[in-house]
Every structure is written in structure tokens, then in C-alpha cells.
N, C-alpha and C positions, 0 to 999 in steps of 0.2 A: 387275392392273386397278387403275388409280388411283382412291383414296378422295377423295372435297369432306373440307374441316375439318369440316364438320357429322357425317361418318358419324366422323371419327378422333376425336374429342369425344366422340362417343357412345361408341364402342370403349373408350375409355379411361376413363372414369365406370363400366360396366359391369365392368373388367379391377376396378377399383377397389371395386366395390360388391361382387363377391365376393371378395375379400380381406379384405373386413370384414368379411364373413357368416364366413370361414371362422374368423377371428380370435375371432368371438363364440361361435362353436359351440367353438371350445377352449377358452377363458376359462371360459364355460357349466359344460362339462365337469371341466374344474377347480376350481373353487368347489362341485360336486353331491360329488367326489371327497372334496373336504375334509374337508365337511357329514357327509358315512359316515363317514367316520373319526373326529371328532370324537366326533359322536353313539354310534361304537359303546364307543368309549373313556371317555364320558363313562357309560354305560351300564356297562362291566366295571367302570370305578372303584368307580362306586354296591351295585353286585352283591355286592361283596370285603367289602363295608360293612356288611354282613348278619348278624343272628345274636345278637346281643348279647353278654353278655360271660360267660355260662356255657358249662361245658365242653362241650357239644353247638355253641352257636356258635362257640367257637372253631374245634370242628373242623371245622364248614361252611363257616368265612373261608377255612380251609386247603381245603378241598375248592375252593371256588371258581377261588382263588387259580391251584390248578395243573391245572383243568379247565376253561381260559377257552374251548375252543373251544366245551364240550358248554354249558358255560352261556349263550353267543353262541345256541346252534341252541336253546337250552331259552326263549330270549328272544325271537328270530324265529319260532318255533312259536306265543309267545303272542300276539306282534301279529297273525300270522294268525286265532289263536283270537277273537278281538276283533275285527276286520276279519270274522269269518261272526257274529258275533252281530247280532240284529236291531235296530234304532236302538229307543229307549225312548221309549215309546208316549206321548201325549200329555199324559195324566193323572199318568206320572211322578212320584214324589217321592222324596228323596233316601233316605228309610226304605225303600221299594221299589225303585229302580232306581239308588242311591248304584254310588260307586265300589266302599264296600265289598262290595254284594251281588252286584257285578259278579267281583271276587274271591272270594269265596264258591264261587262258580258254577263258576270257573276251575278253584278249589281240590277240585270237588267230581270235577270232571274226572283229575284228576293220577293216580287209580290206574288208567286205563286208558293210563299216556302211560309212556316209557320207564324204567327205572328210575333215582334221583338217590338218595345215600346221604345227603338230606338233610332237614331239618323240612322239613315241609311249608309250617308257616308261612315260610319261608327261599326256598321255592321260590315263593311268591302272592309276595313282595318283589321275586325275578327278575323276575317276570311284570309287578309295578306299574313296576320299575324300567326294564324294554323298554317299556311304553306310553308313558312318562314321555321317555324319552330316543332309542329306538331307532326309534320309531313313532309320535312325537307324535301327531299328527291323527289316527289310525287309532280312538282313541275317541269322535271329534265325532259328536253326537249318539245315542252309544251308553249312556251313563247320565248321569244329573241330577247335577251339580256344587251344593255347598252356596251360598249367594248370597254373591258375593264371590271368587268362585274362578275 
């Protein structure tokens, strides 16, 4: 059946306007790809970083170091943890609903979560270092930031 220029014009604008789309949904897709990656390795570097410089931290850098998968899921566990907390009530102030007390709370959790041959305080660092990196926004509006922050 023979097509007018108007319907082949159409056809072809159309042939073209999804080849864009599908072009953007790759592109998309590859930049979201990146972002994981970056974030989760920006995340393990921070992690490894942990500990300070006595012989308990050392041996936590080393536990870190060659336990990157369990500390990946001990980091994704927190941003879940954080994502069921309840956003911080109006009245908020950083003495009551701070970052820190927010860690606290995490930390106060930790003996019922799998076991880590780690300080504790090493493991609330995991945990700030997954909000920080692995799950930014997973905190907005979940505790009072100091002014400036």
C-alpha cells in the first residue's frame, strides 16, 4: 500500500524518536551502573580506614581489608536500618535526634545482627560510612544535622 510523504515523515521521526529513547535508557543505565560502583568503593575505601592506630584497629583494618564482601552487606543492612527509622520529629535537636544519637541506636542494635570480630565502635563507622556513601539520601529527614552541615 503506498504511503503520502506525510505518513513516511511521520514513520520516520517516530523510527527516530525511539532510537533516542532507547539510546537514553542505556546511557541512563550506565551512568546509575557507574554511581554503584563508585559509591560502593568509595564506601570499602572509607571502611578499610577504620580503627585507629592501636593494635585492635589495626586488626580491624586487616579484618576489613579481606572481608570486603561481609562488610558491603554489614553496610547495606545499615542503610536499610536507617531507611525503617522514623524521620525526626519536629521538635528535634541535634542533642536529641543528632547524627550521633542516631548511631547510638544502631550501635545499641549490633548484638542482635550477625556476628563481626570487630569494636564496635569500627562497626557504627561502617554503618556512618554506608550512609555517607553507599546510601546518601537514605538519612534526609531522619536526624537533625548541626547548622551548617
Amino acid at each position: 500500500m503506498p504511503t503520502t510523504e506525510a505518513e513516511s515523515t511521520r514513520i520516520a521521526l517516530l523510527r527516530g524518536a525511539s532510537v533516542l529513547l532507547v539510546v537514553a535508557i542505556a546511557v541512563a543505565g550506565g551512568v546509575i551502573a557507574v554511581d554503584h560502583h563508585q559509591r560502593t568503593a568509595t564506601f570499602l575505601y572509607w571502611s578499610a580506614q577504620t580503627g585507629g592506630s592501636s593494635e585492635h584497629g589495626q586488626h580491624d583494618r586487616a579484618w576489613v581489608e579481606t572481608h570486603r564482601r561481609l562488610v558491603l552487606a554489614d553496610g547495606w543492612q545499615a542503610c536499610a536500618w536507617l531507611a525503617a527509622q522514623p524521620p525526626a520529629p519536629p521538635d528535634a535537636t541535634v542533642a536529641t535526634d543528632g547524627i550521633e544519637q542516631i548511631a547510638l541506636r544502631y550501635r545499641a542494635g549490633l548484638a542482635s545482627g550477625p556476628f563481626r570480630p570487630l569494636a564496635p565502635a569500627n562497626r557504627v563507622r561502617i554503618a556512618l560510612n554506608a550512609w555517607a556513601h553507599l546510601c546518601p539520601g537514605t538519612g534526609s529527614g531522619k536526624y537533625v544535622s548541626y547548622p551548617g552541615d
